[in-house]
N, C-alpha and C positions, 0 to 999 in steps of 0.2 A: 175718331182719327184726327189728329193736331192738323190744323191748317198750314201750308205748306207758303212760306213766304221767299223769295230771290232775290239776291243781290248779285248783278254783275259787275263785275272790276276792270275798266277801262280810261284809267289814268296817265297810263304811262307816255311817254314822250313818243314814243316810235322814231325816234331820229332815224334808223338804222333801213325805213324805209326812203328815206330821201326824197319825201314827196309833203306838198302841202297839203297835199289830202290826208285827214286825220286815218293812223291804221287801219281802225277801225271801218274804217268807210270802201277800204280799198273791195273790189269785188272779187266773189269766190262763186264760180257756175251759178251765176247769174243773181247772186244776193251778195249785199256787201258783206264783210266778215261778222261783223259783229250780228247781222241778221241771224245767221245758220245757230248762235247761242239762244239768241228772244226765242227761235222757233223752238227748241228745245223746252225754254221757259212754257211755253205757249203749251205745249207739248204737255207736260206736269202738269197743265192747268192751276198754276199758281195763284196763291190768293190778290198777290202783289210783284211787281217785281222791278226793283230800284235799279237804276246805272248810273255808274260812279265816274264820271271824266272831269278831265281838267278842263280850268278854264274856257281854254279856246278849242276844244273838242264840243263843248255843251250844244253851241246852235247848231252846228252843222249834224250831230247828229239828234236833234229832238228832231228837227227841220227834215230829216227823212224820216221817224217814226212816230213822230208827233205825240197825243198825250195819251197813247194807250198803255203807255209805263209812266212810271216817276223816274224823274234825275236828281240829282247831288250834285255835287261839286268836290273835288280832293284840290283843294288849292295851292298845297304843296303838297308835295310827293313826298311820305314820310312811310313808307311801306303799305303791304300789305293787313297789315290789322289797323291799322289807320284807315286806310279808304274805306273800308268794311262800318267802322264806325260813324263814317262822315254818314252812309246811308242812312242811320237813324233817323233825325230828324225828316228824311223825306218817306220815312212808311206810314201809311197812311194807317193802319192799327192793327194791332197785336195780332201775331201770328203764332202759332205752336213750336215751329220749326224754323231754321232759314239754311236755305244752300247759297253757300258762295260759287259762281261761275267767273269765269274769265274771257272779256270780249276777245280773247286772241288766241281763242282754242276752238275751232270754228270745227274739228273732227268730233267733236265730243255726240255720241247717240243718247235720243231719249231713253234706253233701256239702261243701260249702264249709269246715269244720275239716278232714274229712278229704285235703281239697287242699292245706290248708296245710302238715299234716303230711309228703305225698307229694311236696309239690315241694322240701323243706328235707331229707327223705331222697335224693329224685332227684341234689340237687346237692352233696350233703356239705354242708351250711353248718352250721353254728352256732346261727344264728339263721332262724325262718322267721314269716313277718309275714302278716298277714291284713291287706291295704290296701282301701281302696273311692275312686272319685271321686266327690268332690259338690262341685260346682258352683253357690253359691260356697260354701266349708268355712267354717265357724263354730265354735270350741271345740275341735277337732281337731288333734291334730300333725301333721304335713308329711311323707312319707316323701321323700327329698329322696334326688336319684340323681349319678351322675356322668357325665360325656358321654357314657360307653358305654353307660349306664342301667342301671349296677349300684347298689344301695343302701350309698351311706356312714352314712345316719344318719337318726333320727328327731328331729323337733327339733320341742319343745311350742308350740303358736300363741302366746303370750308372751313365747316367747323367738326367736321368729323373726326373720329381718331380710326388707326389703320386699319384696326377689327370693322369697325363702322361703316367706312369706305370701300369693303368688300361688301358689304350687302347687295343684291341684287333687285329688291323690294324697294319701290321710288313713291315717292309722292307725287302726282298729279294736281294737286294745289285743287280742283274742287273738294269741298266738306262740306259736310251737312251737321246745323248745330240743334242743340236744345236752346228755341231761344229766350228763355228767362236768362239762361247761366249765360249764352253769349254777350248780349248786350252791357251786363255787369262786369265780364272778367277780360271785356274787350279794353276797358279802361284801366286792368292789370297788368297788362302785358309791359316787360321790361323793354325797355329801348337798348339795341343792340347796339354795345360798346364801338364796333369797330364801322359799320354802315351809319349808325343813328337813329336808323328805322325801329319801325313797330312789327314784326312777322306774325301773320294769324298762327303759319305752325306753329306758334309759343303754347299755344291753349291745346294742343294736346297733352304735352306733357305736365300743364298744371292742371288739365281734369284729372286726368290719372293722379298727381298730388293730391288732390281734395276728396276723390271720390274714393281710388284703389286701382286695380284692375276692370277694365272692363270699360273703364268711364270712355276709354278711345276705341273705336273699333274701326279696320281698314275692309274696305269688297275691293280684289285686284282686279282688273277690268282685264277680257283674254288678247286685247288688241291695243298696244302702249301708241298706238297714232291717233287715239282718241283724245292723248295728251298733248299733243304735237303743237304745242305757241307759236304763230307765226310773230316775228322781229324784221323779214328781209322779205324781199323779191324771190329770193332764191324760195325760202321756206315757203311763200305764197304760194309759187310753181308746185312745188310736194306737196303741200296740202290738195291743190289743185286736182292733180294724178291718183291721189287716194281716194277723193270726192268722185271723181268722176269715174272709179272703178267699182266704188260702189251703186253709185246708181244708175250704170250699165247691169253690174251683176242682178241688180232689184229689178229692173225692167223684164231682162232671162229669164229670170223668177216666173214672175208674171206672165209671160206666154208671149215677147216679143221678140223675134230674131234679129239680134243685130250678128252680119257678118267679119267684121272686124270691131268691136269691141275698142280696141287702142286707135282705131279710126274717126271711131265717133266723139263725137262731142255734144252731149244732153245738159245744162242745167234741170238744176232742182228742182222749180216748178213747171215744169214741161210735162204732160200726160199723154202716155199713148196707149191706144186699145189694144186687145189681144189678135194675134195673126197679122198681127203687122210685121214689114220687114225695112228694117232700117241697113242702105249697102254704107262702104265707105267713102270716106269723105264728109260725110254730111255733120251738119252744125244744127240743132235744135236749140235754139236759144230763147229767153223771158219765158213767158206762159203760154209757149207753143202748145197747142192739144193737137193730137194726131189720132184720128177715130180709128176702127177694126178693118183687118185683113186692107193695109194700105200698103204700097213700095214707096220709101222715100230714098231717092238718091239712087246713085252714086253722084256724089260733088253737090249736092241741096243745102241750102242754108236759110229755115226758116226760122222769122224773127216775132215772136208775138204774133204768129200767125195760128189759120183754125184748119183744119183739114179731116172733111169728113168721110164716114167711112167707106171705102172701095177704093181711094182715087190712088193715082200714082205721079208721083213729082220726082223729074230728074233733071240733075244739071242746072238748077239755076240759083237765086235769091227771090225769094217771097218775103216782104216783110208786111206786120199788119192788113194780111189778106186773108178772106176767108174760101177753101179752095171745096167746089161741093163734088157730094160723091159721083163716081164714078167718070170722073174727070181725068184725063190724060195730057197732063201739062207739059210741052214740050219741052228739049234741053236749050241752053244759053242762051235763056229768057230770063231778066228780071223784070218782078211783079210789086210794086209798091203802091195801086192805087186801095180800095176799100174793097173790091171783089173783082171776083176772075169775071 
């Protein structure tokens, strides 16, 4: 099985955040954005996995994940198959495959990369595309097939033509390549007359030139918020709500009652044991752990805190406390020393 190598793409300016904090950095349920994509990477158990930022992105975000990835540099922004290429020089060696990810797609699940990857090994292709439908597409390129429903080409919404522009089959902008062909045909790709840029999606429709059919293959993913780029605050906020409705619905899963769901607020690495009941209001924030058959809340808000199993916590803030079991912590109390 080909060694599976990553690149993530996180160049861009983010202007539209209006903050000096690089996009990337900004937080999503308790990891910065670009975190919930590495974990993903991490996730694949990748052999490598390169990220691609600008200049004045580079230290602030080595400086939070330091050198357990490689970085690059896109030192001008000249699209997408350009930053892809700058990662060259910082892979550290040869890898079978590579997935392009994007630090500002912070919905994206380990299952859905992992099918990309699987179904572009399954077929031999070249190229393998991560599509979604949405109905009607806005801003999206067109994955555009041929009557057999093989993929010719990916073709960007302003460059479409009207039959094109009806399609309802989007690109997602991760893909997963062969990377002997990628590395070579990344240096082919034509500079887009009207932008200037370099688009990775050039290289599907030139595998399919070189190979035939088959060289591009797309897996639709059943959920297009997987694709969801955050640009704004606003978008931050809905990424937010989708985040956090997932991993309320995962905890439910799991055998833990939360009574109001749209009440709670859990980041991502927070763990709670089974028979626990989470009321409203409450905030489980950083790498809260909350043991079995516990009540937390209504109105709790703990922060990197440990709570073991039996106890019951209402009404207050706990931060960096560890609370033992069968504890009965009274309401509006806050707790910030090292233990109850």
């Amino acid at each position: 099985m080909p060694e599976l190598g990553i690149v993530v793409i996180a160049a861009g300016k983010g202007t539209r955040m209006r903050s000096a904090l690089p996009k990337e950095l900004h937080q999503l349920c308790g990891r910065p954005m670009i975190g919930h994509v590495l974990a993903v990477a991490d996730s694949l158990a990748a052999a490598y996995t390169v990220v691609v930022l600008s200049d004045e992105k580079l230290g602030p975000v080595r400086e939070a994940f330091g050198p357990r990835y490689a970085y690059a540099v896109q030192h001008e922004q000249l699209g997408t198959g350009h930053a892809v290429l700058q990662a060259r020089p910082a892979v550290p060696f040869t890898s079978g495959e590579v997935l392009v990810l994007y630090g500002d797609t912070p919905l994206l699940r380990p299952a859905t990369a992992q099918a990309v990857v699987a179904l572009r090994r399954a077929r031999g292709a070249l190229v393998g595309i991560m599509s979604m439908h949405v109905p009607p597409p806005s801003g999206y390129g067109r994955i555009v097939r041929n009557t057999q429903g093989e993929v010719t080409a990916i073709v960007e919404e302003r460059n479409a033509t009207p039959e094109q522009f009806a399609i309802t089959e989007c690109n997602s902008g991760v893909m997963c390549f062969d990377a002997a062909w990628l590395w070579q045909a990344l240096e082919r790709i034509p500079r887009n007359p009207v932008k200037g840029e370099y688009y990775l999606t050039d290289l599907a429709e030139m595998a399919v030139a070189e190979r035939g059919p088959g060289a591009a293959v797309a897996f639709a993913a059943d959920d297009p918020t997987e694709a969801l780029g955050i640009n704004d605050r606003a978008q931050l906020a809905e990424a937010a709500a989708v985040l956090r409705g997932r991993i309320a619905h995962g905890f439910m899963e799991a055998g833990v009652t939360l009574i109001d769901p749209a009440a709670t607020y859990i980041d991502a690495d927070v763990t709670i044991g089974r028979d626990t009941i989470i009321w409203p209001g409450t905030l489980l924030l950083g790498h809260t752990q909350v043991g079995t058959n516990c009540q937390i809340g209504p109105h709790a808000t703990l922060i990197d805190a440990t709570v073991d199993d039996g106890a019951r916590v209402r009404h207050m803030l706990i931060d960096h406390v560890n609370v033992p079991s069968m504890a009965d912590v009274r309401p509006h109390t806050d707790i910030t020393t090292n233990d109850l």
